[in-house]
N, C-alpha and C positions, 0 to 999 in steps of 0.2 A: 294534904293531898288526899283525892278519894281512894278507899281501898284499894278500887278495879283499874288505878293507874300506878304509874311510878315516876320517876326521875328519867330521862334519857339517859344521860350520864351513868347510874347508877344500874341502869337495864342492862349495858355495854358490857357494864364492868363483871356483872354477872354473866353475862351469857360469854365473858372470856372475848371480846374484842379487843380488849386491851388491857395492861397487865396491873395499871392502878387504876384507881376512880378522878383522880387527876390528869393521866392521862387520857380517859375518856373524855373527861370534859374538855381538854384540849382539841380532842378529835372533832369535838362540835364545835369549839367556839374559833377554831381555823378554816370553817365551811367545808368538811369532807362530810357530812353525814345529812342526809334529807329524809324527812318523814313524810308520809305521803304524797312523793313528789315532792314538798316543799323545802327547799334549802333552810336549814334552819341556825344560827348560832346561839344558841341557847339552851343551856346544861339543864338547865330547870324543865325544860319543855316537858309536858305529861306525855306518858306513852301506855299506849291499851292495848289489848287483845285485839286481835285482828288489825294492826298497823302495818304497814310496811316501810320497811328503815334501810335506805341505800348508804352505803358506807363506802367510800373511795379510799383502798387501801395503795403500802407503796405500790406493790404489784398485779392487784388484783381489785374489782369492784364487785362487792356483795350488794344481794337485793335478799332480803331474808323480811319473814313475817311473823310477830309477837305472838307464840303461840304459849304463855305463860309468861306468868313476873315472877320473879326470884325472890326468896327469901335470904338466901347469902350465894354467897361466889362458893359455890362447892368444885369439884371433880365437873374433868370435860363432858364425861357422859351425862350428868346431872345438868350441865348447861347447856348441851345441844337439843334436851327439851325445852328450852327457851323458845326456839324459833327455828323456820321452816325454811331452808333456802329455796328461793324461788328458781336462781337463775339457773338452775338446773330442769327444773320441771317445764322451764318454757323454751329450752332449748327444741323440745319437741313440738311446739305449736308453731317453728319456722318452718314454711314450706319445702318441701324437695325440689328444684333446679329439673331435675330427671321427670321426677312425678307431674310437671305444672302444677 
């Protein structure tokens, strides 16, 4: 694989979505995880800078954006420079009801 990519699977496991690398891949090959919009089952898929990786967890659905590839699964702080969650920042692009 090229430098400037990585393993989906392997990107997860670093950035702490899930607690092995086998459960990652599980994550993906059970259809909870879509890269670019696209539903993907497949642990191998390359994943870049600049992607965006929806994750459908028990309780919650992350939209988060590849902003580095990991070198090992370190401390949470070391992993949340991984990537950028979205579905926060776009809470604010919903319009106000009040406002029109």
């Amino acid at each position: 694989m090229r430098e400037d990519r990585q393993r989906l699977d392997k990107w997860l496991w670093f950035a702490r979505f899930a607690k092995t690398r086998t459960l990652a891949a599980k994550l993906v090959t059970s259809g909870f995880v879509r890269l670019n919009g696209q539903r993907t089952d497949n642990a191998a898929k390359a994943v870049a800078i600049g992607d965006v990786i929806t994750i459908a967890l028990a309780r919650t659905t992350l939209v988060v954006r590849v902003e580095g590839l990991g070198e090992r699964r370190g401390p949470a702080p070391e992993a949340r420079q991984l990537y950028m969650e979205l579905n926060r920042d776009n809470a604010a692009l919903v319009s106000d009801p009040d406002n029109g």
